[in-house]
C-alpha positions in Angstrom: 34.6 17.5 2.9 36.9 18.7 0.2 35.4 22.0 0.4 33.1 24.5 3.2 29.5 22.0 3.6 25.8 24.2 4.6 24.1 21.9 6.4 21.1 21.4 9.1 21.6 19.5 11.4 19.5 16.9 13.3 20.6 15.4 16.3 19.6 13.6 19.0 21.2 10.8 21.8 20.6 6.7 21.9 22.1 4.6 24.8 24.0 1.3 24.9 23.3 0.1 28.4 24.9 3.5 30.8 26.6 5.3 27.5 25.6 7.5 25.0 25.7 7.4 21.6 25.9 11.0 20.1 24.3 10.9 16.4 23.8 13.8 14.1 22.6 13.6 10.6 22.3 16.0 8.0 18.3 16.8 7.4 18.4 17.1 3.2 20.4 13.8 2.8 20.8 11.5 5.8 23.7 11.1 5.6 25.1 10.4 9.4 27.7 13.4 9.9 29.3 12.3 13.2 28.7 9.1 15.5 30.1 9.2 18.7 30.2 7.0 21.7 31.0 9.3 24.6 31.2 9.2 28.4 28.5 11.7 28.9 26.0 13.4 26.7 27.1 17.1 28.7 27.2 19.8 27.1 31.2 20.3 27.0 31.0 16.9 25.3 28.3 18.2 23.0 30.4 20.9 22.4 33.1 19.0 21.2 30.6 16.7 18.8 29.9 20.0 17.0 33.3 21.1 16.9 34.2 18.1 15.4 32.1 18.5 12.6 33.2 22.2 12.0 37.0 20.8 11.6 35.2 18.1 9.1 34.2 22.0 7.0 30.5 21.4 7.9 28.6 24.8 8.3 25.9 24.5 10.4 23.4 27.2 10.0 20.7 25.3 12.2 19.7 22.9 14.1 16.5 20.6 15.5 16.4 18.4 18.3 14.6 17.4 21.3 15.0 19.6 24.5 18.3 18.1 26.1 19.6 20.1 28.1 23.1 19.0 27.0 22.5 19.4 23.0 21.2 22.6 23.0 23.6 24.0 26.0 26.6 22.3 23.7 25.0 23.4 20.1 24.5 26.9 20.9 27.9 27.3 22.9 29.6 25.7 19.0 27.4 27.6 16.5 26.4 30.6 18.7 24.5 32.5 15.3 23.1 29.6 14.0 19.1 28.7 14.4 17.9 26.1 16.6 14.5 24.3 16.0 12.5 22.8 18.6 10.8 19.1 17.8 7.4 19.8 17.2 6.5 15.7 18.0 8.3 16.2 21.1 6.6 19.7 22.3 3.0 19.0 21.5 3.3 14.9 22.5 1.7 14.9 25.7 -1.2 16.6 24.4 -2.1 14.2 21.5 -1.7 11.6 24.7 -4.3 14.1 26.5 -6.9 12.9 23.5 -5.9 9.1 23.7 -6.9 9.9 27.7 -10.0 11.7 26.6 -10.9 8.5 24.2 -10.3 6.0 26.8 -12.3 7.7 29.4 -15.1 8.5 27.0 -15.1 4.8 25.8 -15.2 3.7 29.7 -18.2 6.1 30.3 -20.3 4.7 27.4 -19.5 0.9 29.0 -21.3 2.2 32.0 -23.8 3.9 30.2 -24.5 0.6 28.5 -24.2 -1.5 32.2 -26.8 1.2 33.5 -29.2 0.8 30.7 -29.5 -2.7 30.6 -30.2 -3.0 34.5 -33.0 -0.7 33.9 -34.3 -2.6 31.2 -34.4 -5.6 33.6 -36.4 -4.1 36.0 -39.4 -6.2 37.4 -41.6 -3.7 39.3 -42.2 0.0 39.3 -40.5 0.9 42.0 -37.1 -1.2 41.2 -37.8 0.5 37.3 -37.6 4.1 39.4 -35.0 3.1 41.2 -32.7 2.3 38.6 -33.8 5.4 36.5 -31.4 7.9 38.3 -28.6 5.6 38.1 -29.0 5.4 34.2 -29.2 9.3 33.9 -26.6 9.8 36.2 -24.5 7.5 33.9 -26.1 8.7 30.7 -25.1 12.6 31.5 -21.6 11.4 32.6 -20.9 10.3 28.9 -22.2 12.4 27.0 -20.1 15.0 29.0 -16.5 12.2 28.3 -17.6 12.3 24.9 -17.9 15.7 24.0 -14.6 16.8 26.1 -13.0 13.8 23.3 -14.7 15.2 20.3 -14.1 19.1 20.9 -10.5 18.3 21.6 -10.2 16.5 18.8 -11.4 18.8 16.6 -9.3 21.6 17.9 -6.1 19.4 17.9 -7.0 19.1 14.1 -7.4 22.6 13.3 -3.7 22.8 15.4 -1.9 20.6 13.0 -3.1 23.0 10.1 -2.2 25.9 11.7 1.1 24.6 12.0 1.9 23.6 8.2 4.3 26.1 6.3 2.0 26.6 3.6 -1.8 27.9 3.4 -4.3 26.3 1.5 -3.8 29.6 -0.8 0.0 28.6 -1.3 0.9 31.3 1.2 3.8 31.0 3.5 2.2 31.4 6.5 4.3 34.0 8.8 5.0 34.1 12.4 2.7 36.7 13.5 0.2 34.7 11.8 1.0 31.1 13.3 1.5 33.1 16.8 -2.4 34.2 16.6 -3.3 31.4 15.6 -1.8 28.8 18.2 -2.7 31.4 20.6 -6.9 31.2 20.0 -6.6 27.5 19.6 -4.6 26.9 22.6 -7.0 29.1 24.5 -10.2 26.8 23.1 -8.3 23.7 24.1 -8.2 24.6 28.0 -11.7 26.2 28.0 -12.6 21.8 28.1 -11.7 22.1 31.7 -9.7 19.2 31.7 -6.7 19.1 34.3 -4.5 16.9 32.3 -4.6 18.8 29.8 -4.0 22.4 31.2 -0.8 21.0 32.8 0.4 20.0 29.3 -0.7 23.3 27.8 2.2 25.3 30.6 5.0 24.6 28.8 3.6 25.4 25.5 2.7 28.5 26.0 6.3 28.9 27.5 7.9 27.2 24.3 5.9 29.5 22.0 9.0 31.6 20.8 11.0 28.1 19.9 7.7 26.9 18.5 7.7 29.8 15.7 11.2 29.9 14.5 10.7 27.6 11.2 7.9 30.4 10.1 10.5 33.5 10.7 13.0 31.7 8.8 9.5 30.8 6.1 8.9 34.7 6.1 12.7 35.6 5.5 12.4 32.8 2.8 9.8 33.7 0.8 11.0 37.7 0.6 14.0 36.1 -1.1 11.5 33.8 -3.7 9.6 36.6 -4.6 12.2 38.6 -5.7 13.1 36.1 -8.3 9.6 34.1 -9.0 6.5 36.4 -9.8 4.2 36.0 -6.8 1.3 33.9 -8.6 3.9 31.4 -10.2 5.6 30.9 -6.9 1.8 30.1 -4.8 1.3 27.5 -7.5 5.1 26.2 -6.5 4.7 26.4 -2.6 1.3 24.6 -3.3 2.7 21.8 -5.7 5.8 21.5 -3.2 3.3 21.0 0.0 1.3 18.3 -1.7 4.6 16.9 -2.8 5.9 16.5 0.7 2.9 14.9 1.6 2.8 12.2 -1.2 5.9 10.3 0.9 4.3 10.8 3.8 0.5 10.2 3.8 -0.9 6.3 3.3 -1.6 4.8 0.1 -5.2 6.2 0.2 -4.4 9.8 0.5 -1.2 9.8 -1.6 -3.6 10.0 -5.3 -4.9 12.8 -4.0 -1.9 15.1 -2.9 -0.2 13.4 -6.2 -3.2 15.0 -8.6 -2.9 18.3 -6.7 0.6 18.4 -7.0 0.3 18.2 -10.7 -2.1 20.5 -11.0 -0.3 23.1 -9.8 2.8 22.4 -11.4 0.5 22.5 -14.5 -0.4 26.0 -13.7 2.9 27.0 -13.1 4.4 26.0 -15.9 1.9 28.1 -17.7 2.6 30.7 -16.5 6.6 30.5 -16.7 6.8 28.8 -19.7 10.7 27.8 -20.8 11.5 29.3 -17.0 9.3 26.5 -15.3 12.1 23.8 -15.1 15.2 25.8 -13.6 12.6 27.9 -11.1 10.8 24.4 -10.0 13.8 23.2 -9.0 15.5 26.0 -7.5 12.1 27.1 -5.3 11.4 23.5 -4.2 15.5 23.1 -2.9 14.9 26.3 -1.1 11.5 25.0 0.7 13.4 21.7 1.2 15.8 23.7 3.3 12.8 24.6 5.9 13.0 21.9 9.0 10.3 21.8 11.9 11.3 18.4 13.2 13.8 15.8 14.1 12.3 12.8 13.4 14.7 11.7 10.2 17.3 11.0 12.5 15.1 9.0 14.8 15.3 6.6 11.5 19.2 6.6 12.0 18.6 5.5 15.4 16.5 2.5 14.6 19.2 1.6 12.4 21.3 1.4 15.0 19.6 -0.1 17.9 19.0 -3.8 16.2 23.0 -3.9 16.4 22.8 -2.7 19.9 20.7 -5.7 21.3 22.2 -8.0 19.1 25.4 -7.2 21.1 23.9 -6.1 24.6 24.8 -2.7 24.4 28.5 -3.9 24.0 29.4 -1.5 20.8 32.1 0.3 20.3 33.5 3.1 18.2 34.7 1.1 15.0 31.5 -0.7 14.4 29.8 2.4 15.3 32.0 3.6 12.2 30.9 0.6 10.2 27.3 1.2 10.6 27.8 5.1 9.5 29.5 4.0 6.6 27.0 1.6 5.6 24.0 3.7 6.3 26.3 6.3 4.1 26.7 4.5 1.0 23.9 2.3 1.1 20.8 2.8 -1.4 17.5 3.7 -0.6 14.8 1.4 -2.1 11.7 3.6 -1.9 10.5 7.2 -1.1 11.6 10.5 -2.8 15.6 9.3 -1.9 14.7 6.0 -4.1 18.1 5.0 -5.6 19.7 7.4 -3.7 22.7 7.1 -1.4 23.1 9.6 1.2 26.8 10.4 0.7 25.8 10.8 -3.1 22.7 13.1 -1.8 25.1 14.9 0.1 28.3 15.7 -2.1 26.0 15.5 -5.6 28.9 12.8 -6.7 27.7 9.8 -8.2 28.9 6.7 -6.4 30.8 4.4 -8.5 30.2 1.0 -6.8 28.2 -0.4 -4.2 28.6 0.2 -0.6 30.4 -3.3 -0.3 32.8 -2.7 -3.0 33.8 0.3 -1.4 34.8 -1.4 1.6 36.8 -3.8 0.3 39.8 -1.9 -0.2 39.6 -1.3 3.5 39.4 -4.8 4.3 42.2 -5.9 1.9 44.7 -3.5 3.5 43.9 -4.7 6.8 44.0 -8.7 5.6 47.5 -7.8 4.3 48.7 -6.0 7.6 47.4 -8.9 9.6 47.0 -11.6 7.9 47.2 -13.9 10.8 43.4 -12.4 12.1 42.0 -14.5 9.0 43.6 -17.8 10.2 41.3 -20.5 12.3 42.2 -20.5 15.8 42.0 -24.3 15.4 42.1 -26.7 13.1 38.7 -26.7 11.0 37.2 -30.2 11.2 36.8 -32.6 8.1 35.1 -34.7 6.8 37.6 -36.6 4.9 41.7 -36.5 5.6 43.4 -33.5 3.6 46.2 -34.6 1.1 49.5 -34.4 1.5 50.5 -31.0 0.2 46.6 -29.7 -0.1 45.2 -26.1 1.2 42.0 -26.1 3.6 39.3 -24.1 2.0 39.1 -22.1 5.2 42.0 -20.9 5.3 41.9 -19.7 1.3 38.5 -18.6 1.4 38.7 -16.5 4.6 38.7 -13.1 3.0 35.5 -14.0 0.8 33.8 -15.0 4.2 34.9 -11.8 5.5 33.3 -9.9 3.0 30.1 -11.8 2.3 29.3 -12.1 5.8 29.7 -8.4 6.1 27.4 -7.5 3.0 25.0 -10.0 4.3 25.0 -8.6 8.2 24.5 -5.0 7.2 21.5 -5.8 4.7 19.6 -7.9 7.3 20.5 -5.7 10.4 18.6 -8.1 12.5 21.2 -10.5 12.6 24.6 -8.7 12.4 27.4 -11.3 11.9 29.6 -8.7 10.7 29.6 -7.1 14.5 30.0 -10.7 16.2 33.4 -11.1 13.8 34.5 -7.5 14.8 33.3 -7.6 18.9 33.3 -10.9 19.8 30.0 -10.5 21.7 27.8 -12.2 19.2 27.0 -16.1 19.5 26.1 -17.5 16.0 23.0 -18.1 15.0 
């Protein structure tokens, strides 16, 4: 960067075959910060990674990932003052798989209901018609207990995912105190089921509670700092048109109307209120919401990026198409969501981009066609159909260049079949 960079950074590890690939990403715009394939994913090596980035004038005031021990060890050892934000998907995984157990077993418990049922149906005599009746209540019981273990879960699991939005349904941001109470009640409900899968998966919850509640100190600290700018009516209306806005790119087509007509609405009402001040404090409140990070799931987008190249080539990558990738991912547009249009590196620096990813890349490409020019020339001679003149040019050898570069524009577009990588690795067969 030409000048000192705030960023948040996400990061996270993907292997090819025994190495690691170290990725971080920066959460606002995408845009992949450092790629790195390292011997080890340690925390001296993480260390370095962030290092790396500081010497690139990246400020890192925070932080989310996953619970490696290396990442965190390595982050916190780089950017000792900076936050670091558990992923929520990660921590409270196992106990949305608790519920899909919960379903499965309830769904099993009705089958036998069922099985029990019609064997008692089919009963000839009295006494076989008694017989069977025990079996049927026995069975009956049983499911009506799997199902309401399913449906109180999944009702409290509900309320949990509510509790731990930023914003209230009043427009509040919620605080930490709040959250904590909050999280603590529920999570007390959930292991009054008496299930022992799921108290296992509540231990380390309840342990993780303090990393669970470190976006809402850094909401509380936040909204102190809007207040004192945005009169507090005007700013609930903002929060609450910036919640439903987030959830416009993120719901499915059915519930996107609805968070779109709320999100209006209380822009509406906000811009009564601030009249000619509405446009400069929409856009300055909703940057500094944008700036609040609970997961690292963006840069778990990077990594599907990256992993069609990595079976293409059987985990046989190395650094310079790992370089390649970053840049395309960097300067490539996005065709939908809220970064429609939108390249990361422009997202990042605010600089316009003034040609398309490929164009850019071309320079590279020429300099290295005219420091080696014999890497464009066929190892062979190309077979033809007809016998060249005397004095003639073989199209190969004039149009290797333009191969070069449609073959990488084409490659990177359809990631699926990455012809660029099989020209720069050699581990590739055509297709």
């Amino acid at each position: 960067m030409a000048s000192k960079k705030v960023v948040f950074y996400l990061s996270d590890e993907i292997f090819a075959i025994d190495k690691p690939i170290l990725v971080t990403i920066d959460a606002h715009s995408t845009t992949i910060l450092n790629i790195e394939l390292a011997s080890d994913r340690s925390a001296k090596t993480w260390k370095a990674h962030f290092t790396t980035l500081k010497d690139h004038r990246f400020d890192g005031i925070g932080m989310a990932s996953d619970r490696g021990k290396g990442v965190v060890a390595g982050y916190q050892a780089a950017c000792q003052e900076a936050l670091w934000v558990c992923d929520y998907f990660h921590e409270f995984r196992d106990l949305f798989n608790g519920l899909h157990q919960l379903e499965t077993k309830a769904y099993r418990a009705i089958a036998k209901e069922h099985e029990a049922a019609q064997k008692w149906q089919k009963a000839k005599s009295e006494a076989t018609f008694d017989k069977r009746l025990q079996p049927y209540a026995q069975t009956s019981q049983a499911c009506e207990h799997a199902m309401a273990q399913y449906d109180q879960l999944d009702l409290l699991l509900q309320l949990l995912r509510d509790a731990l939005l930023l914003c209230s349904p009043q427009g509040k941001l919620r605080t930490r105190q709040g959250v904590r109470s909050a999280l603590t009640l529920l999570l007390t409900m959930i292991a009054e089921i008496n299930c022992a899968a799921i108290s296992t998966t509540l231990k380390p919850i309840h342990a993780h509670l303090d990393d669970i509640l470190v976006p809402f100190a850094h909401a509380e600290a936040m909204h102190a700092q809007l207040l004192a700018v945005v009169p507090q009516q005007a700013l609930d209306f903002l929060v609450l048109a910036w919640h439903h806005d987030h959830f416009v790119y993120q719901c499915q087509a059915k519930q996107k109307h609805y968070h779109r007509t709320e999100r209006d609405y209380w822009l509406a009402g906000a811009e009564g209120l601030l009249e000619a001040e509405f446009a400069g404090l929409k856009t300055w409140v909703f940057a500094h919401l944008d700036t609040l990070v609970r997961a690292s799931s963006l840069v778990e987008m990077v990594n599907s990026l990256i992993r069609p190249y990595l079976n293409s080539c059987k985990g046989q990558i190395t650094q310079e198409a790992l370089n390649l990738i970053m840049f395309y991912h960097n300067h490539r547009r996005y065709k939908s969501g809220k970064r429609q249009g939108k390249a990361p590196i422009e997202l990042l620096t605010g600089e316009a981009m003034q040609a398309e990813w490929v164009e850019l890349l071309r320079p590279q490409i020429n300099r290295q066609h005219e420091a080696t020019p014999e890497v464009c020339e066929p190892a062979r001679a190309p077979l033809q159909l007809r016998p060249t003149l005397h004095g003639g040019t073989t199209p190969s050898a004039t149009l290797a260049h333009q191969a070069i570069l449609g073959s990488t524009r084409l490659s990177m577009d359809h990631p699926r079949t990455p012809s660029v990588l099989a020209h720069h690795e050699g581990h590739v067969r055509p297709q």
